[in-house]
N, C-alpha and C positions, 0 to 999 in steps of 0.2 A: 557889212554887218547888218546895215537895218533891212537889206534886202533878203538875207540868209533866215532873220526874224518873221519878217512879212510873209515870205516862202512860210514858215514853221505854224505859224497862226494859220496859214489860207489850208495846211495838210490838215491840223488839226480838226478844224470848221466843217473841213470834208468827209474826214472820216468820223465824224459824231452823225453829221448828216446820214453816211451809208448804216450806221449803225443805229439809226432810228426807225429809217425805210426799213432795215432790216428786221426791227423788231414791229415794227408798224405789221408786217403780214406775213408775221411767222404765226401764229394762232391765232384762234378766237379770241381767246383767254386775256393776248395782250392788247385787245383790239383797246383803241380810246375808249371811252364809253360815249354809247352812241351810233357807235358802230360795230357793223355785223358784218360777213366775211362768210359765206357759206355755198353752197354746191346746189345745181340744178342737172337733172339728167335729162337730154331732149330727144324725145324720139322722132321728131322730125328732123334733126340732126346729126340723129345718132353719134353725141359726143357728151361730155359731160361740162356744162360750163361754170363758171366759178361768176360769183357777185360781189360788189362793194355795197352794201345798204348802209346809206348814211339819215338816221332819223334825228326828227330835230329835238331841239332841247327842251328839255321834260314832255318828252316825248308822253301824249296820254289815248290809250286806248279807246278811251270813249271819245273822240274827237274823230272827222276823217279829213285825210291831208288829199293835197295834190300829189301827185307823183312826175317826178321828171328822170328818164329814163336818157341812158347817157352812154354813149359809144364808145370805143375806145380807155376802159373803166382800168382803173388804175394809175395813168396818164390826165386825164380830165375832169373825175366824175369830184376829185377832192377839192379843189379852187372852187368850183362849182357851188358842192356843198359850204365851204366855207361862205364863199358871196349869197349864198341861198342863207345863211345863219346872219351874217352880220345885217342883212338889208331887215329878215321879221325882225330881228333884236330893235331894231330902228325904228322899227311900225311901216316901214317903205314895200315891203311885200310880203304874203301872207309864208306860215311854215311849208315846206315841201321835203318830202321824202325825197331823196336824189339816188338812183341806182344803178351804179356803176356796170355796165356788163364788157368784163375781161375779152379779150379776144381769142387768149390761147394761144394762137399758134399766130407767126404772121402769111402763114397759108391763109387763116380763116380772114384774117384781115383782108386780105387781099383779093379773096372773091365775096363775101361774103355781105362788104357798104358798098360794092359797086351794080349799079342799077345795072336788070337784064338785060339791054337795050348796047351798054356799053362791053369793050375787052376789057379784061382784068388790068392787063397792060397797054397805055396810051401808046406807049411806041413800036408792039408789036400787032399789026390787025389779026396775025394767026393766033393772037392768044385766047384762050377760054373766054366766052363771054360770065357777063356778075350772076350771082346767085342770092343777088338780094334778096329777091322776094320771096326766096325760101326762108332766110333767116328773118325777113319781116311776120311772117307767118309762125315765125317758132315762140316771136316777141309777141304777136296777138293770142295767142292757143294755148300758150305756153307759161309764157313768161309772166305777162300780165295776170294771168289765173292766181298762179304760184304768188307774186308780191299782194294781191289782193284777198288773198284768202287767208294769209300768214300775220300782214300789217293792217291799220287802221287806215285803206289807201281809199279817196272817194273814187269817182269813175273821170274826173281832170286828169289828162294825162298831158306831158311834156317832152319832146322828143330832141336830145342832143346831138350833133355831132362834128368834128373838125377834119377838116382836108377832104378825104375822101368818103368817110363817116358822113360832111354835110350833102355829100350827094345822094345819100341813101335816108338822108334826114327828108330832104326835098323831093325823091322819088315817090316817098312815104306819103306824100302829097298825092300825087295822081294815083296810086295804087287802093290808099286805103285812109280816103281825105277825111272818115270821122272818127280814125281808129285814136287822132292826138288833136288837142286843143289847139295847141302853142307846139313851135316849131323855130329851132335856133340852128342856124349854116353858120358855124365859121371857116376859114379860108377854102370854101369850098370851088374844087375845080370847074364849074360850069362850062369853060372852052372846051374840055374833052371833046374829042369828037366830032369836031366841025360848031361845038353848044349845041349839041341833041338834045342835050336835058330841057335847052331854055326853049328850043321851038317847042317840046313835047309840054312844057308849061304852059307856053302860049296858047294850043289847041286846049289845052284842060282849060284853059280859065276862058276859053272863047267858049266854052260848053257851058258853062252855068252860069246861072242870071245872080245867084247867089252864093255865098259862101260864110260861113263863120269861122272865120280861123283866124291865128295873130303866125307872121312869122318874121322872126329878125335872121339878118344878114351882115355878115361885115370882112371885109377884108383889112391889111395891114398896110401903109403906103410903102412900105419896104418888102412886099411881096413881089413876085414877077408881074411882069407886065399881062400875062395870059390870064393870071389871078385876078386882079384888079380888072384888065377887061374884060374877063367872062361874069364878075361882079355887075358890071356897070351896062352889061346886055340882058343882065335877069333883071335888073332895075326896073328898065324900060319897059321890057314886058308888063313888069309889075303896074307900071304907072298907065299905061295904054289898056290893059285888061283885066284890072284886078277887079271883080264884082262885087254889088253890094255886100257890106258886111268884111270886108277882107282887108284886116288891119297888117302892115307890113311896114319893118325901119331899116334900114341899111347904111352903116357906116362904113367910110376911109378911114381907120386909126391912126393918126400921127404915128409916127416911129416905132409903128410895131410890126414884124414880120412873123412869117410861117409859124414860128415856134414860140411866140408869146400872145397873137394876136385874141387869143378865147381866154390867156386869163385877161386882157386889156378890155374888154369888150362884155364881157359874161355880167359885169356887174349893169352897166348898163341897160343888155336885152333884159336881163331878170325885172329891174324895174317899169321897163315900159312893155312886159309883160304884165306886171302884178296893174299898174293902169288900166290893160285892156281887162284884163279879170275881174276888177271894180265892176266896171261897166257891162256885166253878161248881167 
């Protein structure tokens, strides 16, 4: 009986839950306040992509925010904004615009955060190489115009992303290293590939004598082993070559894997984010 009970309570929890997601992004109209939900057409993509803007509380015009711009929108961009809301409420880090960009399809996922350099698919070498930096160029040209011209955005920008989102967070690095201030990898693949990404790091930061960027890293001790070690060979690089000016943190989370590690961690980077932004 009390388990037939417990069963009845855990359906019911569940389906109020689908039934809030559900109304969470059935319109604008129902959006929280605060939040926006609206359409971008890109003709470097020729696709039309959809946004989460989450602005902060009392939100004011004559102000301009930081903007952090977040992969994977719909899945990530909301913990995000939440820990982005409760840290200013606290005085721990300053307000941030957070903008969710939806993926669509998981076609576009799937080439679209994986650097050129890499296959789409780790286990197939005949597969499509990534098309990053197309859609990194859709987010400079494009996207950025669009949130900057619509919201009180300053020119601080933020760049998010998780699993394979954080390789294309990090690629965003060597492509277009003044395009984003602050830079957040969670359980980001860096083994792919033999760690292409971290030698192709290594030669970037052997190139410049300087740099001004912040970027956090973090993986979950209950990740794979490949996770955790591709983690712990971007480390090194970091610590062997990082040039003046290049503020970088990287956690192991206690008992957090794949699919909790960026809410486990998000509150964190944000703060030792909002640190290094004191200090510009």
């Amino acid at each position: 009986m009390k388990r037939t009970f417990a069963f009845l309570i855990l359906m019911a929890v569940t389906s109020a839950i689908s039934i809030i997601l559900f109304d969470y992004f059935k319109s604008d109209a129902e959006l929280p306040e605060g939040v926006i939900q609206t359409k971008l057409y890109s003709n470097l993509l020729i696709q039309e992509r959809e946004l989460i803007i989450h602005l902060p509380v009392n939100y004011d015009s004559a102000k301009e925010y930081p903007v952090m711009y977040v992969l994977d929108g719909s899945s990530q961009d909301g913990h995000i904004a939440d820990k982005v809301h409760t840290l200013s409420a606290a005085g721990c880090a300053p307000e941030v615009i957070v903008v969710g960009i939806l993926n669509m399809t998981a076609e576009n996922r799937q080439s679209q955060l994986m650097p050129p350099y890499m296959h789409i698919d780790a286990d197939k070498i005949d597969s499509p190489m990534g098309d990053g930096d197309r859609f990194l160029s859709f987010i400079e040209s494009e996207l950025i115009p669009f949130i900057e011209s619509n919201y009180s955005a300053s020119h601080v920008r933020l760049f998010s992303g998780h699993s394979r989102g954080g390789l294309l967070v990090m690629h965003s690095l060597l492509s277009k290293p003044d395009l984003f201030q602050a830079r957040f990898c969670f359980s980001a693949p860096f083994w792919r590939h033999d760690n292409v990404i971290v030698s192709k790091v290594e030669e970037f930061l052997a190139s410049n004598d300087t740099l001004r960027t912040f970027i956090y890293m973090s993986a979950g001790e209950r990740e794979t082993n490949n996770i955790k070690d591709g983690l712990g060979n971007m480390m090194k690089v970091l610590k062997e070559k990082a040039p003046t000016g290049f503020v970088w943190y990287a956690d192991y989370i206690g008992d957090a894997d794949h699919q909790n590690n960026a809410q486990r961690s998000a509150a964190r980077a944000i703060k030792l984010w909002s640190d290094f932004d004191n200090k510009r």
